[in-house]
C-alpha positions as CSV (number, residue, x, y, z in Angstrom):
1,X,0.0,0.0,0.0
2,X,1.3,3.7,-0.7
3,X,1.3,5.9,1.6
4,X,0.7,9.2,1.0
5,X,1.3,12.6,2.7
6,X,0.1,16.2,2.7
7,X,3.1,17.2,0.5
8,X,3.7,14.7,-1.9
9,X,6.8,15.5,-4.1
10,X,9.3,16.0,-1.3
11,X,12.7,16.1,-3.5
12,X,11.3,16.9,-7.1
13,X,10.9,20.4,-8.2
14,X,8.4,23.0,-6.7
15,X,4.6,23.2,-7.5
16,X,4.3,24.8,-11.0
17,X,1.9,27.5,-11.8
18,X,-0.8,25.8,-14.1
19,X,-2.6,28.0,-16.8
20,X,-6.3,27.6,-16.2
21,X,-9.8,28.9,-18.1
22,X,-13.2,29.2,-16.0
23,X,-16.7,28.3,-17.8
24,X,-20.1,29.0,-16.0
25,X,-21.4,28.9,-12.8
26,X,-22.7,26.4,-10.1
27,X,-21.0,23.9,-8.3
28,X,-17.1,24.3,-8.7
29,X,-16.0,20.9,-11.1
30,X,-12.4,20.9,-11.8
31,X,-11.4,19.2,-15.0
32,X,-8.1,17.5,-15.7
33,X,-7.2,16.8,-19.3
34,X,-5.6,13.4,-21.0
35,X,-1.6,13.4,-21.4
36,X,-0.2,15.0,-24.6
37,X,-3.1,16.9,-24.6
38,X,-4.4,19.6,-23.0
39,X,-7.9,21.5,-21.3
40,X,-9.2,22.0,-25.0
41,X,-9.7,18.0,-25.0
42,X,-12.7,18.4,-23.1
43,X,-14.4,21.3,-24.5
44,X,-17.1,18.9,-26.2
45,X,-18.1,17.8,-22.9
46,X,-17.8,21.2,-21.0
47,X,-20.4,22.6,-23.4
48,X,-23.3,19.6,-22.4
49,X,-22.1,20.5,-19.3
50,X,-23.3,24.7,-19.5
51,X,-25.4,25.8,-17.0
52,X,-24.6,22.8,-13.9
53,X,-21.2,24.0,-13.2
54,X,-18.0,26.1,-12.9
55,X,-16.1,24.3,-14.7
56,X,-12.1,25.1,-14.1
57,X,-9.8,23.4,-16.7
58,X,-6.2,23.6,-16.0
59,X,-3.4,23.0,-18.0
60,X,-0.7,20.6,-16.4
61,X,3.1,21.4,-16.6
62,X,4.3,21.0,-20.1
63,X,1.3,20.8,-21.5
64,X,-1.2,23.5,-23.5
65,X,-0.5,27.2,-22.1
66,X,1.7,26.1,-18.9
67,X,4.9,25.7,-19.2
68,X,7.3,23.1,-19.1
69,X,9.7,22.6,-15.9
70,X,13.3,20.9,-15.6
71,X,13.4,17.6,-14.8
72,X,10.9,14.5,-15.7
73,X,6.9,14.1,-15.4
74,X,5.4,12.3,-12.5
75,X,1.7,12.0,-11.5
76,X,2.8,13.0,-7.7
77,X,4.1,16.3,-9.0
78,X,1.5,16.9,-11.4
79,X,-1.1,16.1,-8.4
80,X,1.3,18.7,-5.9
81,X,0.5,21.4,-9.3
82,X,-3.4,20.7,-9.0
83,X,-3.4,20.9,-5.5
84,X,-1.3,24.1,-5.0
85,X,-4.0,25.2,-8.0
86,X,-6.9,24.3,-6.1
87,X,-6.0,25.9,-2.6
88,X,-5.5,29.0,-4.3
89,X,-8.6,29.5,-7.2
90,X,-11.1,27.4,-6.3
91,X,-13.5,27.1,-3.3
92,X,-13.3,23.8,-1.7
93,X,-13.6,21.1,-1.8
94,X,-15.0,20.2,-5.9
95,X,-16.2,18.0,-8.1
96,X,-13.2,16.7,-9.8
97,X,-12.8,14.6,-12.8
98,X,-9.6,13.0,-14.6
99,X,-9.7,11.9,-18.5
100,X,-6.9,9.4,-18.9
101,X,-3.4,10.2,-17.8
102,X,-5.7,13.2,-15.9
103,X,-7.8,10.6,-14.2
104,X,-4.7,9.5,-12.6
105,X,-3.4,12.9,-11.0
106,X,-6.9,13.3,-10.0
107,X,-6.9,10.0,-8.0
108,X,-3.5,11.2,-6.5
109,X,-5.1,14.6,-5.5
110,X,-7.8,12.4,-4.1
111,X,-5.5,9.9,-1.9
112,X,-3.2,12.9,-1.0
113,X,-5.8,15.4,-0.1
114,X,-9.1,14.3,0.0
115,X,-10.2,17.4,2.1
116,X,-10.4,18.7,-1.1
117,X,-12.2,16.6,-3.4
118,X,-16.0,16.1,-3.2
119,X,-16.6,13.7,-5.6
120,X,-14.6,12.0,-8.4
121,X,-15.3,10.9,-11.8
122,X,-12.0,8.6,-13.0
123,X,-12.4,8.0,-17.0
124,X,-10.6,6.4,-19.5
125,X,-7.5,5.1,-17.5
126,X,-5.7,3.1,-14.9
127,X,-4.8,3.0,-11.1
128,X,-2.0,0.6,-12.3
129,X,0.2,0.8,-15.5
130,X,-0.7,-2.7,-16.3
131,X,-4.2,-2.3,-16.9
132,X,-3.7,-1.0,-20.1
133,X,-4.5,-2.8,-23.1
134,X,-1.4,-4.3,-24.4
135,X,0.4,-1.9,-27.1
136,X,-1.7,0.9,-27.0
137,X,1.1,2.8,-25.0
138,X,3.4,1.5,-27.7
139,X,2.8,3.6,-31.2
140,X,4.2,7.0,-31.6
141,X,2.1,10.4,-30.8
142,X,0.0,11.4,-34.2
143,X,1.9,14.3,-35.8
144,X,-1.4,16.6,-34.9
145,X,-0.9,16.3,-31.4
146,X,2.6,17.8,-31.6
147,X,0.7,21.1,-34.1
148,X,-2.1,21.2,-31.7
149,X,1.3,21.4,-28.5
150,X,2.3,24.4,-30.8
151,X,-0.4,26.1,-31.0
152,X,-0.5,27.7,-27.7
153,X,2.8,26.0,-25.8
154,X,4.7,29.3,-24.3
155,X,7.6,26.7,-25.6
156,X,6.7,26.4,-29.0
157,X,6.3,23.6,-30.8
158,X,10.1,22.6,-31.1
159,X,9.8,21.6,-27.1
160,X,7.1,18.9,-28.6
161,X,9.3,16.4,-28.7
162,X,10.9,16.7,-25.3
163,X,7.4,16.1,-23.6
164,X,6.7,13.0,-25.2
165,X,10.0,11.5,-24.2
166,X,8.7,12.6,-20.5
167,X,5.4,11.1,-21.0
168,X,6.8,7.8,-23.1
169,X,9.4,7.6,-19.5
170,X,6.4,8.5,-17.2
171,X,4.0,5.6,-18.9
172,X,6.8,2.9,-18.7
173,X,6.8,3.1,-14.8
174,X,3.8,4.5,-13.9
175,X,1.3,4.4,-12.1
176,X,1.6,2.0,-9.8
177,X,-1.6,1.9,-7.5
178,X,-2.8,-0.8,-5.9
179,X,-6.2,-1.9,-5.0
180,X,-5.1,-1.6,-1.1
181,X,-4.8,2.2,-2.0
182,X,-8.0,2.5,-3.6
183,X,-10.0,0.6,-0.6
184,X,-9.0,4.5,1.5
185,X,-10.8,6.9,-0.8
186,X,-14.2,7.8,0.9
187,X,-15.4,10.4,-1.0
188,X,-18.4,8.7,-3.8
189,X,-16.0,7.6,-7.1
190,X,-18.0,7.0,-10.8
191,X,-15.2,4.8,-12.8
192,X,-16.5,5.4,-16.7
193,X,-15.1,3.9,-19.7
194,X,-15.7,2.9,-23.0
195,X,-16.2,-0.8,-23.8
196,X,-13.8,-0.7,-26.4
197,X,-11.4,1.7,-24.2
198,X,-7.6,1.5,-24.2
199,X,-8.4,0.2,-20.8
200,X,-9.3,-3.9,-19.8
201,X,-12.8,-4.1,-18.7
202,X,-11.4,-6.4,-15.7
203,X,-8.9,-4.0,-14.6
204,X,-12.0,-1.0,-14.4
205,X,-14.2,-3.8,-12.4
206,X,-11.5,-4.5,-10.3
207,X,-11.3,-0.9,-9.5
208,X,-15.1,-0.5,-8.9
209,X,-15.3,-3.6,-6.6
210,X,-12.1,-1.6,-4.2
211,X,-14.0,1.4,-4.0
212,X,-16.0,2.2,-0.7
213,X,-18.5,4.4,-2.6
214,X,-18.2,3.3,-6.6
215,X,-19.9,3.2,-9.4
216,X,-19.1,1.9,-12.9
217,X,-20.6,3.2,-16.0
218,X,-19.2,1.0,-18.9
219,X,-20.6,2.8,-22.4
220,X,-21.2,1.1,-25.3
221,X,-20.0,1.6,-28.8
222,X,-17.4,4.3,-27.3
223,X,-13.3,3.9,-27.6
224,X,-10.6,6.3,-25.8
225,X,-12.2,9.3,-27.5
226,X,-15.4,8.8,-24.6
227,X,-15.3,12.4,-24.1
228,X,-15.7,13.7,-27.8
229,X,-17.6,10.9,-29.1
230,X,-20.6,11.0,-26.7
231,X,-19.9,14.2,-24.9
232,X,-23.8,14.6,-24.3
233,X,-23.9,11.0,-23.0
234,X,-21.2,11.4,-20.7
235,X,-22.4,14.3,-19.6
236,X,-25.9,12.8,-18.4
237,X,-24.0,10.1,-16.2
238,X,-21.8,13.2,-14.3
239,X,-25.0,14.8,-13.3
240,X,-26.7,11.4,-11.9
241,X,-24.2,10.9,-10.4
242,X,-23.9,14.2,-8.8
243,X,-27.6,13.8,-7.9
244,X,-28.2,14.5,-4.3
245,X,-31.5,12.8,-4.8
246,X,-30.4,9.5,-6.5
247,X,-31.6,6.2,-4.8
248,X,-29.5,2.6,-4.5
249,X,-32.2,1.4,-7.3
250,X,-35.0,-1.4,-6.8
251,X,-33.2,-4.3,-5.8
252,X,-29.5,-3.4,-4.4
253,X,-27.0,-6.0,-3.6
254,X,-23.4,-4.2,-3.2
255,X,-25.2,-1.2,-1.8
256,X,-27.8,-3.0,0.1
């Protein structure tokens, strides 16, 4: 089991300043984007999501309008970033929700400080590196990844490469969660994924069966691209889940 503390990153570099846009009003939800990426990768769904929420998407080190730091990429100190970001723009504790490499900083936020972290919507990834799908970690980032980098990176698009050697290093070791770890988090936890995800189905069960308050939304005829595929969809299981009002259903057995 790991164990985690209130400062997480003792001996890596300092918390950097993370780029961040604001969208509407209501209950704060703080959205982390996928790796390589960055907060425009959610747009689709922040739009079905007008009129719930704040929505605050931040930009992690070295990706869209935040710069790039010395040294390598690790979850921990992207999670010490988010946290430092949310003790100082948003009122807390939030709704917070990871897409892929951002589900998995969200889930460190959430083990680390979970003073801060409301609820927690993990998508399209894994608390372990090996429940990936075999290969899909293995093929080299599309070329419009590296234009889309460019197009806002403060370090131009030249520094591309340099951040997916980080995140090609980061993915080989990490993370490294275990379902021990999981079994702590007490805040409610929807797992969502699509059923033909870069994620195995058993490894997202496993995680929903650890969780003290789960809930697993599997959605059909969806890949990787959840979020900008079915954007309206996904957005429809956020707020039920949210739902202050929602019930354990006719016949419970795990919640029972």
């Amino acid at each position: 089991m790991t164990h985690y503390s209130a400062f997480m990153v003792s001996g890596e570099q300092q918390p950097s300043d993370l780029w961040f846009a604001r969208r509407g009003s209501g209950d704060p939800f703080v959205l982390l984007h996928p790796g390589g990426a960055d907060s425009r990768a959610l747009d689709p769904l922040i739009a079905e999501l007008n009129g719930t929420y704040a929505c605050f998407t931040p930009d992690q080190r070295g990706h869209g309008h935040t710069r790039d730091v010395p040294g390598p990429l690790s979850y921990e100190a992207m999670a010490a970033d988010t946290v430092a970001f949310l003790e100082r723009s948003v009122d807390t504790p939030v709704h917070l929700l990871g897409y892929s490499d951002g589900a998995i900083v969200a889930l460190h936020v959430a083990l680390a400080r979970p003073d801060l972290v409301r609820s927690l919507v993990f998508a399209a990834a894994v608390f372990h590196r090996v429940g990936w799908v075999p290969g899909v970690l293995d093929g080299e980032m599309p070329d419009f990844m590296g234009d889309s980098y460019g197009e806002v990176s403060p370090d131009g698009r030249e520094h591309w490469p340099v951040v997916v050697a980080k995140l090609d290093a980061l993915h080989a070791v990490s993370p490294a969660l275990t379902v021990d770890d999981l079994a702590v988090l007490t805040m409610p936890t929807l797992v969502i994924l699509g059923d033909d995800d870069e994620v195995r189905l058993e490894h997202a069960v496993a995680m929903y069966r650890a969780l003290p308050d789960g809930e697993l939304a599997v959605v059909p005829r969806a890949t990787h691209g959840l979020a900008v595929e079915k954007p309206a969809l996904f957005a429809h299981l956020i707020r039920d889940f949210h739902d202050a009002e929602k019930t354990n259903g006719f016949a419970p057995i795990r919640r029972s």
